[in-house]
N, C-alpha and C positions, 0 to 999 in steps of 0.2 A: 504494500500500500504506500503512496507517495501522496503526500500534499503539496497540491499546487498553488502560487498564491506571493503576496504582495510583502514584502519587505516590513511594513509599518507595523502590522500589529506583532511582527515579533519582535522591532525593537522596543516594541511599548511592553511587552511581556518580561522582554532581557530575553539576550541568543541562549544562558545556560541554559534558562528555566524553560524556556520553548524546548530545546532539544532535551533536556531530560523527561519533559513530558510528552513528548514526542515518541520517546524510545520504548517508556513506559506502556504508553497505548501500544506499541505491535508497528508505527511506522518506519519504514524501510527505509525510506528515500524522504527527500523534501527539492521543489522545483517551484525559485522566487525568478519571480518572470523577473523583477529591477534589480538583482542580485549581478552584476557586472562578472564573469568569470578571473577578472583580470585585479576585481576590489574586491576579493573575497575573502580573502586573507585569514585573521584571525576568528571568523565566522564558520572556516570549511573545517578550520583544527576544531572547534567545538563541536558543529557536526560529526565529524569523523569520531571524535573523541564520544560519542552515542550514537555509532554504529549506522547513524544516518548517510545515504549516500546521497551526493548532488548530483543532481541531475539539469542539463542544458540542454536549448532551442537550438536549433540547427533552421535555418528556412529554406527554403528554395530560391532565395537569392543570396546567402550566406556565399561570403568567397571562399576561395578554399584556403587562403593564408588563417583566414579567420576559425576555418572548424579546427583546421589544425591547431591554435589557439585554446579553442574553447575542449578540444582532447584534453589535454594539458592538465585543468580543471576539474575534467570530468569523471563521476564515478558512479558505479551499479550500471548506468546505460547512457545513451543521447538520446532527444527523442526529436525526432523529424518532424516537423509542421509541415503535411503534405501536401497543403494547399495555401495561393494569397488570399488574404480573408479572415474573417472570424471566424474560431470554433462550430461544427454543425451546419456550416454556412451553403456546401457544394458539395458534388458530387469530388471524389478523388479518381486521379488519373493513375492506374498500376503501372502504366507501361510509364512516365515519367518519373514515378518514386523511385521507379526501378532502377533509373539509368541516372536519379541523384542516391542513390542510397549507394550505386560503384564508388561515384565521386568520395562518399563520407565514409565510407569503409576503409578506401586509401587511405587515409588521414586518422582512424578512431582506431583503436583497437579493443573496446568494449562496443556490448550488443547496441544496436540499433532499433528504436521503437517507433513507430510511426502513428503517428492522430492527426486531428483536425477529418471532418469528411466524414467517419465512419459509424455512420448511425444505423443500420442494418446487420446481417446476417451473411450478405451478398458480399458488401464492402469489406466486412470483415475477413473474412476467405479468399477474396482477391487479396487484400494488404498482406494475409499470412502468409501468403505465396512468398512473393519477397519480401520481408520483413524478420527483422530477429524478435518481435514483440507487437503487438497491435495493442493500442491506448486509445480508450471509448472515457469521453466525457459529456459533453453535449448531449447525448442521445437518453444516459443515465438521469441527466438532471433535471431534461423537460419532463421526461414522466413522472419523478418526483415535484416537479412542479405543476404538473398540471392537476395532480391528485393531492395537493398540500393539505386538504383537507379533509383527505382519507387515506390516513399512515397503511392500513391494512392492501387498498387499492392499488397505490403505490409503489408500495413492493413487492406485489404481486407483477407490477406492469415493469419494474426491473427486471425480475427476474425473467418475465420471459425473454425481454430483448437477451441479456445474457445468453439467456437456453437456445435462444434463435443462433445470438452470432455463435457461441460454442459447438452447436450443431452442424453448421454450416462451416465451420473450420476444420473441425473433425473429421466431415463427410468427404470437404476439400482431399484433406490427407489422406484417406483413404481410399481414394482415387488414383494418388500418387503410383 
């Protein structure tokens, strides 16, 4: 599990006290979108120091002096933004993740994750194709939100996307 998310309210928390409660709950990772790889400094030793790995954006106009950069930094995975756009925004292209995920391999030597795009079952099974990890947000949070006021609903309506894309990844590979 990684959390995603905005610089501020952990320095309002303090970096310990966030990564110790952090580690406590079962989180693996943490991915501050204003978190510069290059200012990260006394922040990633605390992390690391609670077994948190950081995790960085890669985009599809990301140079390549730049992933190589942000390798540098990086730990547990990188995760690909496989579309320009906001989150849940478009459909994603497989055959173009494809041929930016050669580019960021050269450069990374940890797994590669890709999101943005993948609100289905469909999408999901194509990303897994090439992909070293597929990352669903958007998709998880409209149907918690659109059921906000029926926790039971919900989670009910997570789970199936889950069960859909997991089916459809499965089914993929067994294909193979």
């Amino acid at each position: 599990m990684v959390l995603m998310g905005y610089l501020n309210p952990v320095e309002a928390m303090g970096y310990e006290t966030f990564a110790k409660a952090a580690e406590q709950a079962g989180i693996d990772g943490v991915l501050m979108v204003d978190m510069p790889p290059e200012e990260s400094g006394d922040n990633a030793k605390i992390f690391a120091d609670h077994k948190l790995d950081i995790i960085y954006l890669i985009a599809p106009t990301t140079t390549d002096a730049r992933i190589s950069e942000i390798a540098k930094f990086s730990s547990g995975y990188v995760y690909y933004v496989s579309i320009k756009g906001v989150t849940g925004s478009a459909a994603i292209d497989v055959a173009d993740v494809s041929k930016n995920l050669e580019r960021i391999r050269a450069r990374v030597d940890i797994p590669v994750g890709v999101g943005f795009g993948i609100n289905n079952g469909e999408a999901a099974a194509a990303v897994a194709t090439v992909a070293d990890g597929v990352i669903v947000g958007s998709a998880l949070v409209n149907k918690i939100a659109a059921n906000a006021d029926q926790p039971e609903k919900a989670i009910a309506e997570v789970q199936a996307v889950l069960a859909d894309m997991r089916s459809a990844m499965d089914a993929n590979q067994d294909a193979k």
